[in-house]
C-alpha positions in Angstrom: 170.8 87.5 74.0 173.4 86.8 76.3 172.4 86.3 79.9 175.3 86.3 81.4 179.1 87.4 81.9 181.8 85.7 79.1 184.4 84.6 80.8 187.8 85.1 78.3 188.8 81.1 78.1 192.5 79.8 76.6 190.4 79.4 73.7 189.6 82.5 73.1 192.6 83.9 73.0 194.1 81.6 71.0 191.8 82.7 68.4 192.2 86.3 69.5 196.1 85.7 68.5 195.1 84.3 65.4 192.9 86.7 63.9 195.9 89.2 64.6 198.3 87.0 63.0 196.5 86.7 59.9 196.1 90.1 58.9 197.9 91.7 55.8 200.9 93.0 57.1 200.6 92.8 60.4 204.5 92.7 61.4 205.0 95.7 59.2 201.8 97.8 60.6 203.4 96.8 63.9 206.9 98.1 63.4 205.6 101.3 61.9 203.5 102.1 64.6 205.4 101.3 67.6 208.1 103.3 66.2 206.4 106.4 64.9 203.4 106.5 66.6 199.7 106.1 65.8 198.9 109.3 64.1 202.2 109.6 62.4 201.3 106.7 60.7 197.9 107.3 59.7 198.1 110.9 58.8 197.1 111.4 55.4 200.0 113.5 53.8 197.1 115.5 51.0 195.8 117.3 54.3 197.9 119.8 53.8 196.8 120.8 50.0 193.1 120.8 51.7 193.9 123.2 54.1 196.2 125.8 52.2 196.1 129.1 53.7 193.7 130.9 50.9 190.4 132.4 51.3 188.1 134.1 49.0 186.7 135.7 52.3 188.5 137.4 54.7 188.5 139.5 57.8 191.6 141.2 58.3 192.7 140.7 61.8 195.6 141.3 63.7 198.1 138.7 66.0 196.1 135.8 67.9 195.9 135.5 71.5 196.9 132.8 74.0 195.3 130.9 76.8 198.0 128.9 78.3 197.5 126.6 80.3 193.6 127.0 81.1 189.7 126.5 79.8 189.5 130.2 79.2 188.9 129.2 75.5 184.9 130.6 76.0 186.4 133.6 77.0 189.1 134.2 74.6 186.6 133.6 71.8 184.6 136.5 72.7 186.6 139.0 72.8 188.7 138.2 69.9 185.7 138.7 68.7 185.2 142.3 70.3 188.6 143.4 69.7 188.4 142.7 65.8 185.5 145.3 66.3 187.2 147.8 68.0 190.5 147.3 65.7 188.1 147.8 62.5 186.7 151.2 63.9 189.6 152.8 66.1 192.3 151.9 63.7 194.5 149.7 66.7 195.4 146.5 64.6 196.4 144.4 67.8 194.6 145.6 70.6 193.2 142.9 73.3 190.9 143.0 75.8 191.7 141.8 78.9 190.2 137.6 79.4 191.2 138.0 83.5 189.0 140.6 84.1 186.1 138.3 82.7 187.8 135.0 84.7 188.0 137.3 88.0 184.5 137.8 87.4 183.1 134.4 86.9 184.7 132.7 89.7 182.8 134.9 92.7 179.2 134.9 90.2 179.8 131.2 89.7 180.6 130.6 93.2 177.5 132.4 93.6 174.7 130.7 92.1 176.4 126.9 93.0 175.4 128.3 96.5 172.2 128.7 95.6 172.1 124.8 93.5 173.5 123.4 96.7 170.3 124.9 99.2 167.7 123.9 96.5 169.0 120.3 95.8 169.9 120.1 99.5 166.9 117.4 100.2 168.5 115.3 97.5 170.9 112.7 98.0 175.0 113.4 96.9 174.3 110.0 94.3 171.1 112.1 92.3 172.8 113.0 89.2 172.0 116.7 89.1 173.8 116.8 92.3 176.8 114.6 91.4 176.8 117.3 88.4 177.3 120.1 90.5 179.8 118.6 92.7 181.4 117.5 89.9 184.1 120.0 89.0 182.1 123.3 90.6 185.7 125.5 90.4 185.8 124.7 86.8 187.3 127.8 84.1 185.1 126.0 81.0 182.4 127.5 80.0 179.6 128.8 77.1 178.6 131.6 74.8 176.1 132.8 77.0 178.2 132.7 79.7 180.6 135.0 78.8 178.3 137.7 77.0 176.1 137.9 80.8 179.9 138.2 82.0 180.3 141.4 80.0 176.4 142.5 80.5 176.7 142.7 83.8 180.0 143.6 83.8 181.5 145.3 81.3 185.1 145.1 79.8 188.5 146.6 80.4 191.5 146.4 78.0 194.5 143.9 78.7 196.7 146.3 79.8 194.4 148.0 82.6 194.2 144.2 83.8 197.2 141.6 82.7 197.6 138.3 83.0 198.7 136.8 86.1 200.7 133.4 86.6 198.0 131.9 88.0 195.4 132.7 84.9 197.7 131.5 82.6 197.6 128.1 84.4 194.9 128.1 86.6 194.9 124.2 87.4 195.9 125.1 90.8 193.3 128.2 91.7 190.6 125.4 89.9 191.7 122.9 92.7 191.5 125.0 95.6 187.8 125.8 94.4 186.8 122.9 94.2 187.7 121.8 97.7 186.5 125.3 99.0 183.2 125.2 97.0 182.6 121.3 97.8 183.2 122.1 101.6 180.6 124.5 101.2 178.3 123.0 99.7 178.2 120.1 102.2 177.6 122.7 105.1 175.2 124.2 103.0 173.3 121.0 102.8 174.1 119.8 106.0 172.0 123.7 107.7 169.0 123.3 105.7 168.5 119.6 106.5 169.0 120.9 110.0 166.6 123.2 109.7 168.6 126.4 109.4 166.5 129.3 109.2 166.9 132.1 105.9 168.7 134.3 108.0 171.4 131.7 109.3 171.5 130.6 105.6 172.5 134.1 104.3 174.7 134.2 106.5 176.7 131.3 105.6 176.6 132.3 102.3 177.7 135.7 102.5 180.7 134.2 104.7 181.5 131.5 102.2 181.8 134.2 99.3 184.0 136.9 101.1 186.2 133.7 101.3 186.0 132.8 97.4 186.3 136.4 96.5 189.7 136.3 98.7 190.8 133.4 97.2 190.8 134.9 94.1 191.5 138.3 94.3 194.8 137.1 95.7 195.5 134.7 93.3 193.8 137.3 90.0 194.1 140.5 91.2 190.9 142.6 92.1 189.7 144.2 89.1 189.7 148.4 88.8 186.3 150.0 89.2 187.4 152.8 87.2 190.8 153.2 84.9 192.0 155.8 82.1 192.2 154.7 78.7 195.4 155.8 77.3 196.7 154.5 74.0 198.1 155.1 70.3 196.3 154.0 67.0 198.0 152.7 64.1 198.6 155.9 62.9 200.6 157.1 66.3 197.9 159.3 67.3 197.3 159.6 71.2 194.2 159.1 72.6 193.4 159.3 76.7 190.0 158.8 78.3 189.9 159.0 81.9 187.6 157.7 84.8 186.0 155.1 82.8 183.9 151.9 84.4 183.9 149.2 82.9 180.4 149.0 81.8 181.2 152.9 80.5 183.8 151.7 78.4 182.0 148.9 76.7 178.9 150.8 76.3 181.4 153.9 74.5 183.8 151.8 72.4 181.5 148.8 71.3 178.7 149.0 69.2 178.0 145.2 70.0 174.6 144.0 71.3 175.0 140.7 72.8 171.1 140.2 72.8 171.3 140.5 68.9 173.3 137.5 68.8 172.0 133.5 68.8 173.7 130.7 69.8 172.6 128.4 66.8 173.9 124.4 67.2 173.8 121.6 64.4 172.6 118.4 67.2 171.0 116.0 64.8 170.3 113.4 67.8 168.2 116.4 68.9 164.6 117.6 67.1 165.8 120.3 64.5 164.0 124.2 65.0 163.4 123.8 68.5 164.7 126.0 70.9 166.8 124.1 74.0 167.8 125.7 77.1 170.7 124.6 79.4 169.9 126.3 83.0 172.7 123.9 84.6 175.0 125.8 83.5 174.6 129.7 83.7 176.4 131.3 85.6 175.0 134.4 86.6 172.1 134.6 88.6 169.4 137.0 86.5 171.9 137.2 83.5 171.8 136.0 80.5 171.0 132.2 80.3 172.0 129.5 78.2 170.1 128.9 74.9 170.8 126.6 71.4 168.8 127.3 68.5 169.0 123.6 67.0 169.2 124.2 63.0 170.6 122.0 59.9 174.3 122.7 59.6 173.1 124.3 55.9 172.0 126.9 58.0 174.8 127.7 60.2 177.1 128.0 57.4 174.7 130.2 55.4 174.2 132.3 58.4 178.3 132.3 59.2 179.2 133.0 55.7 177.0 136.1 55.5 178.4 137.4 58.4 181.7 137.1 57.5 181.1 138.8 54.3 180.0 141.6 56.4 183.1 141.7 57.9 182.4 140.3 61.4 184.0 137.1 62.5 182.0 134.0 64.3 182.4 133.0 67.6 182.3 128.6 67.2 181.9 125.8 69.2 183.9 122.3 68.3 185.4 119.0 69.6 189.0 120.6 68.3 190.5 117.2 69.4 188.9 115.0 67.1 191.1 115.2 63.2 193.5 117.6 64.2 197.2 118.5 64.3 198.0 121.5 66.8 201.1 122.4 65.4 200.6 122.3 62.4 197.0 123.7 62.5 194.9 121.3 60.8 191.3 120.7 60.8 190.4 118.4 58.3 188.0 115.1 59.0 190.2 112.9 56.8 193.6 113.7 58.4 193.6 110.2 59.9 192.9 106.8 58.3 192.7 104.9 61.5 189.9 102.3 60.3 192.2 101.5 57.4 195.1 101.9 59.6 194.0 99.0 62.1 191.3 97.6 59.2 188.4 97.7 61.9 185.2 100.0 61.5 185.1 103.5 62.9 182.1 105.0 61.1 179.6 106.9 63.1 177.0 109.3 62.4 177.5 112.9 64.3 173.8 112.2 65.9 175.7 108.6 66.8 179.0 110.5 67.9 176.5 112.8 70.5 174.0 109.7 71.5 177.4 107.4 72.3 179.4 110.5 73.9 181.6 110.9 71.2 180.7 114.3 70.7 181.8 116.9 72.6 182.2 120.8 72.8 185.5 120.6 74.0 187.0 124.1 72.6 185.7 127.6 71.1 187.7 129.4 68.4 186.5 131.9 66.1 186.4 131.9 62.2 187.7 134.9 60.2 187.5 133.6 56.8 186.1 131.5 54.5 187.3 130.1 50.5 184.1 129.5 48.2 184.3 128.3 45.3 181.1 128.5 42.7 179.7 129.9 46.2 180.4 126.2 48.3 182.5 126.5 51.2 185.4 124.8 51.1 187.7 125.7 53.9 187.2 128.3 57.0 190.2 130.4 58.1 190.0 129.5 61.9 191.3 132.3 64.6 192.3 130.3 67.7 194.1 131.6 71.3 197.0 129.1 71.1 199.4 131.4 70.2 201.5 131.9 67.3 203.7 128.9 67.7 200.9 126.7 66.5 199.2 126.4 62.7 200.0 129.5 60.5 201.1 132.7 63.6 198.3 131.0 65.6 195.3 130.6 62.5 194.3 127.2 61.6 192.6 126.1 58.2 189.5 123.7 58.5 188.1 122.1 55.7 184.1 122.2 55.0 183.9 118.2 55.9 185.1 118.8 59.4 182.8 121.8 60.1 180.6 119.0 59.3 180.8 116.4 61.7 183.0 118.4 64.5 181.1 121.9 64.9 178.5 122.0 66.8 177.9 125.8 67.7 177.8 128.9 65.5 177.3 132.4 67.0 175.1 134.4 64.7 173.5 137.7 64.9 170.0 136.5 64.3 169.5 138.9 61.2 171.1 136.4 59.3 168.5 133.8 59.8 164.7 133.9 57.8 161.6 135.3 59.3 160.6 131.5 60.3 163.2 130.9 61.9 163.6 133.9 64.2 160.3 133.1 65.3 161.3 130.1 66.9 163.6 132.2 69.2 160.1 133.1 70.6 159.5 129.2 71.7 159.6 128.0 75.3 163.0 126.0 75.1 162.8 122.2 76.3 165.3 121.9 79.1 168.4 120.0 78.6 169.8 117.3 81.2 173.3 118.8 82.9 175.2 116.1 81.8 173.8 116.4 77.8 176.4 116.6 75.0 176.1 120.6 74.2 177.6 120.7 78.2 
């Protein structure tokens, strides 16, 4: 073992420059990469027969949404999943709920409980690492599953056209940046009155104070969401429909026959003990709502699971690292897309449970599949939904291959019917608690 730093000598680079110079083509790899880029070069051209736009499976579903420029991806997701619902049974092919509503919503409930993470950690120092996690980006717009089906619990839904999209939700790098100043500000004075000894009373205070300010913050820069609305609208079939005075909750209770507590979040972690039952409570977002939980299953499982669901015509809400194999514009998920190992000729294998030990892996988007091609009933590509817009992949779908929803998806939202008796049963276990900085984050 070496005991000590190694100090790069003349030597070593000499040999450094060597080894370079000997490989096979080197001055050709060179040229062809400095002029056309890395992935240009490594690209495998077949990707695209792999990923044709044809599925033995398919949910018929309308035009695809689009984040802009934000994390709403969690969001998005889930109600492109509720709108295929509500297209499927009121006959409006393109109808969409509206994601700002939801956003508004999140910011003051998430607001809320980081004041309640910054008095209970307040006799910690700024350097523990739960802390440093919450200070960490606390005016974030990421998020999970869980946390936007407590959104809608608690909250209810209202259609895109009660509550539009604003220029600062459709790039919300700015809003996130004033949070986080306001919310780490806070969170020091927080701290700073209970290590002074503040009593409850001055500490409700504060807090109530603090969150009139974040709800200003962003009901200026949102819009305040309606209690009630009218629901006016024509169907496919240009027949008129009004409902008036609805909350809400009364409209998602009315016009969605969707029980969120039906549904599982089941994840494919192989660094992680298979049927057990993991919780994340670093990350809810809703104080008494619903809270984060994985259902840690063999990917056989998931897909089993996803393709019954689908058959049933109901689409799956997914988690993935959508960066890893890709092509956004073209919309390609396939794990062989690039050959950058024979590219440079150096190693790149490593195991998914490797690729979430080493922090390779990471849930870095949420889309939603609509379709799935079997063959001899094997998946062997999934029609992907994502909220891009129609400018990238196929009008906004993507096509991923089998082998990527291998090794690059990591949650599968199921209603729990589609899983065995067994397996159910573990829903029942007391989850182990995951670190806040662990991979599923």
């Amino acid at each position: 073992m070496i005991n000590k730093q190694s100090q790069l000598t003349a030597a070593d680079i000499a040999a450094l420059e060597a080894d370079f110079d000997k490989q096979p083509q080197s001055a050709v790899i060179s040229r062809a990469i400095q002029q056309n880029g890395i992935n240009n070069v490594a690209r495998d051209p077949k990707a695209a027969v792999r990923t044709e736009h044809v599925f033995s499976v398919e949910v018929e579903t309308g035009g695809v949404t689009n984040q802009r420029q934000s994390g709403r991806c969690w969001l998005f997701s889930l109600t492109n999943v509720l709108r295929h619902q509500f297209a499927e049974k009121y006959g409006v092919k393109d109808f969409e709920l509206s994601q700002s509503y939801l956003f508004f919503w999140d910011k003051i409930e998430r607001a809320n409980i980081f004041f309640d993470r910054m008095i209970e950690t307040a006799s910690l120092p700024t350097t523990d690492w739960t802390v440093d996690f919450y200070l960490s980006n606390p005016g974030a717009d990421g998020g999970q599953w869980a946390m936007s089906a407590a959104l809608v619990a608690k909250y209810g839904v209202v259609p895109k056209s009660v509550f539009p999209e604003s220029n600062v939700t459709k790039n919300t790098r700015d809003l996130n940046s004033v949070l986080n100043l306001k919310l780490r500000r806070d969170g020091m004075q927080l701290r700073n009155l209970v290590n002074d000894g503040a009593t409850d009373e001055e500490l409700a205070a504060a807090r109530e104070k603090m969150l009139a300010e974040v709800y200003r913050i962003t009901g200026y820069s949102v819009g305040v969401p309606p209690e009630t609305f009218d629901f006016e609208y024509r169907d496919d079939k240009h027949n008129y429909h009004l409902d008036q005075g609805l909350t809400p909750k009364q409209f998602y209770d009315k016009y969605f026959d969707f029980n969120l507590d039906d549904y599982v979040v089941a994840t494919n972690a192989p660094d992680k003990k298979f049927n057990q039952l993991y919780s994340l409570p670093s990350q809810n977002n809703v104080v008494g709502g619903k809270e984060i939980q994985f259902l840690n299953l063999p990917m056989e499982t998931l897909k089993d699971a996803a393709i019954k669901q689908l058959k049933d015509g109901e689409t799956v809400w997914f988690g993935n690292d959508v960066v890893q194999q890709s092509e956004r514009k073209a919309g390609i998920l396939d794990n062989h897309l690039y050959h950058f190992d024979e590219l440079f000729n150096v190693d790149l294998q490593m195991s998914k449970a490797e690729r979430f030990q080493y922090h390779q892996a990471n849930v870095s988007h949420a889309m939603v599949l609509t379709g799935v091609d079997l063959i001899d009933d094997q998946p062997i590509r999934w029609k992907v939904e994502n909220s891009w817009g129609e400018d990238n992949g196929e009008k906004g779908y993507f096509s991923m291959t089998d082998g990527w929803l291998d090794e690059f998806v990591y949650e599968i939202v199921i209603n729990k019917k589609y899983l065995s008796a067994d397996q159910q049963q573990l829903l029942s276990q007391t989850p182990v608690e995951l670190a806040p900085w662990d991979s599923l984050s």
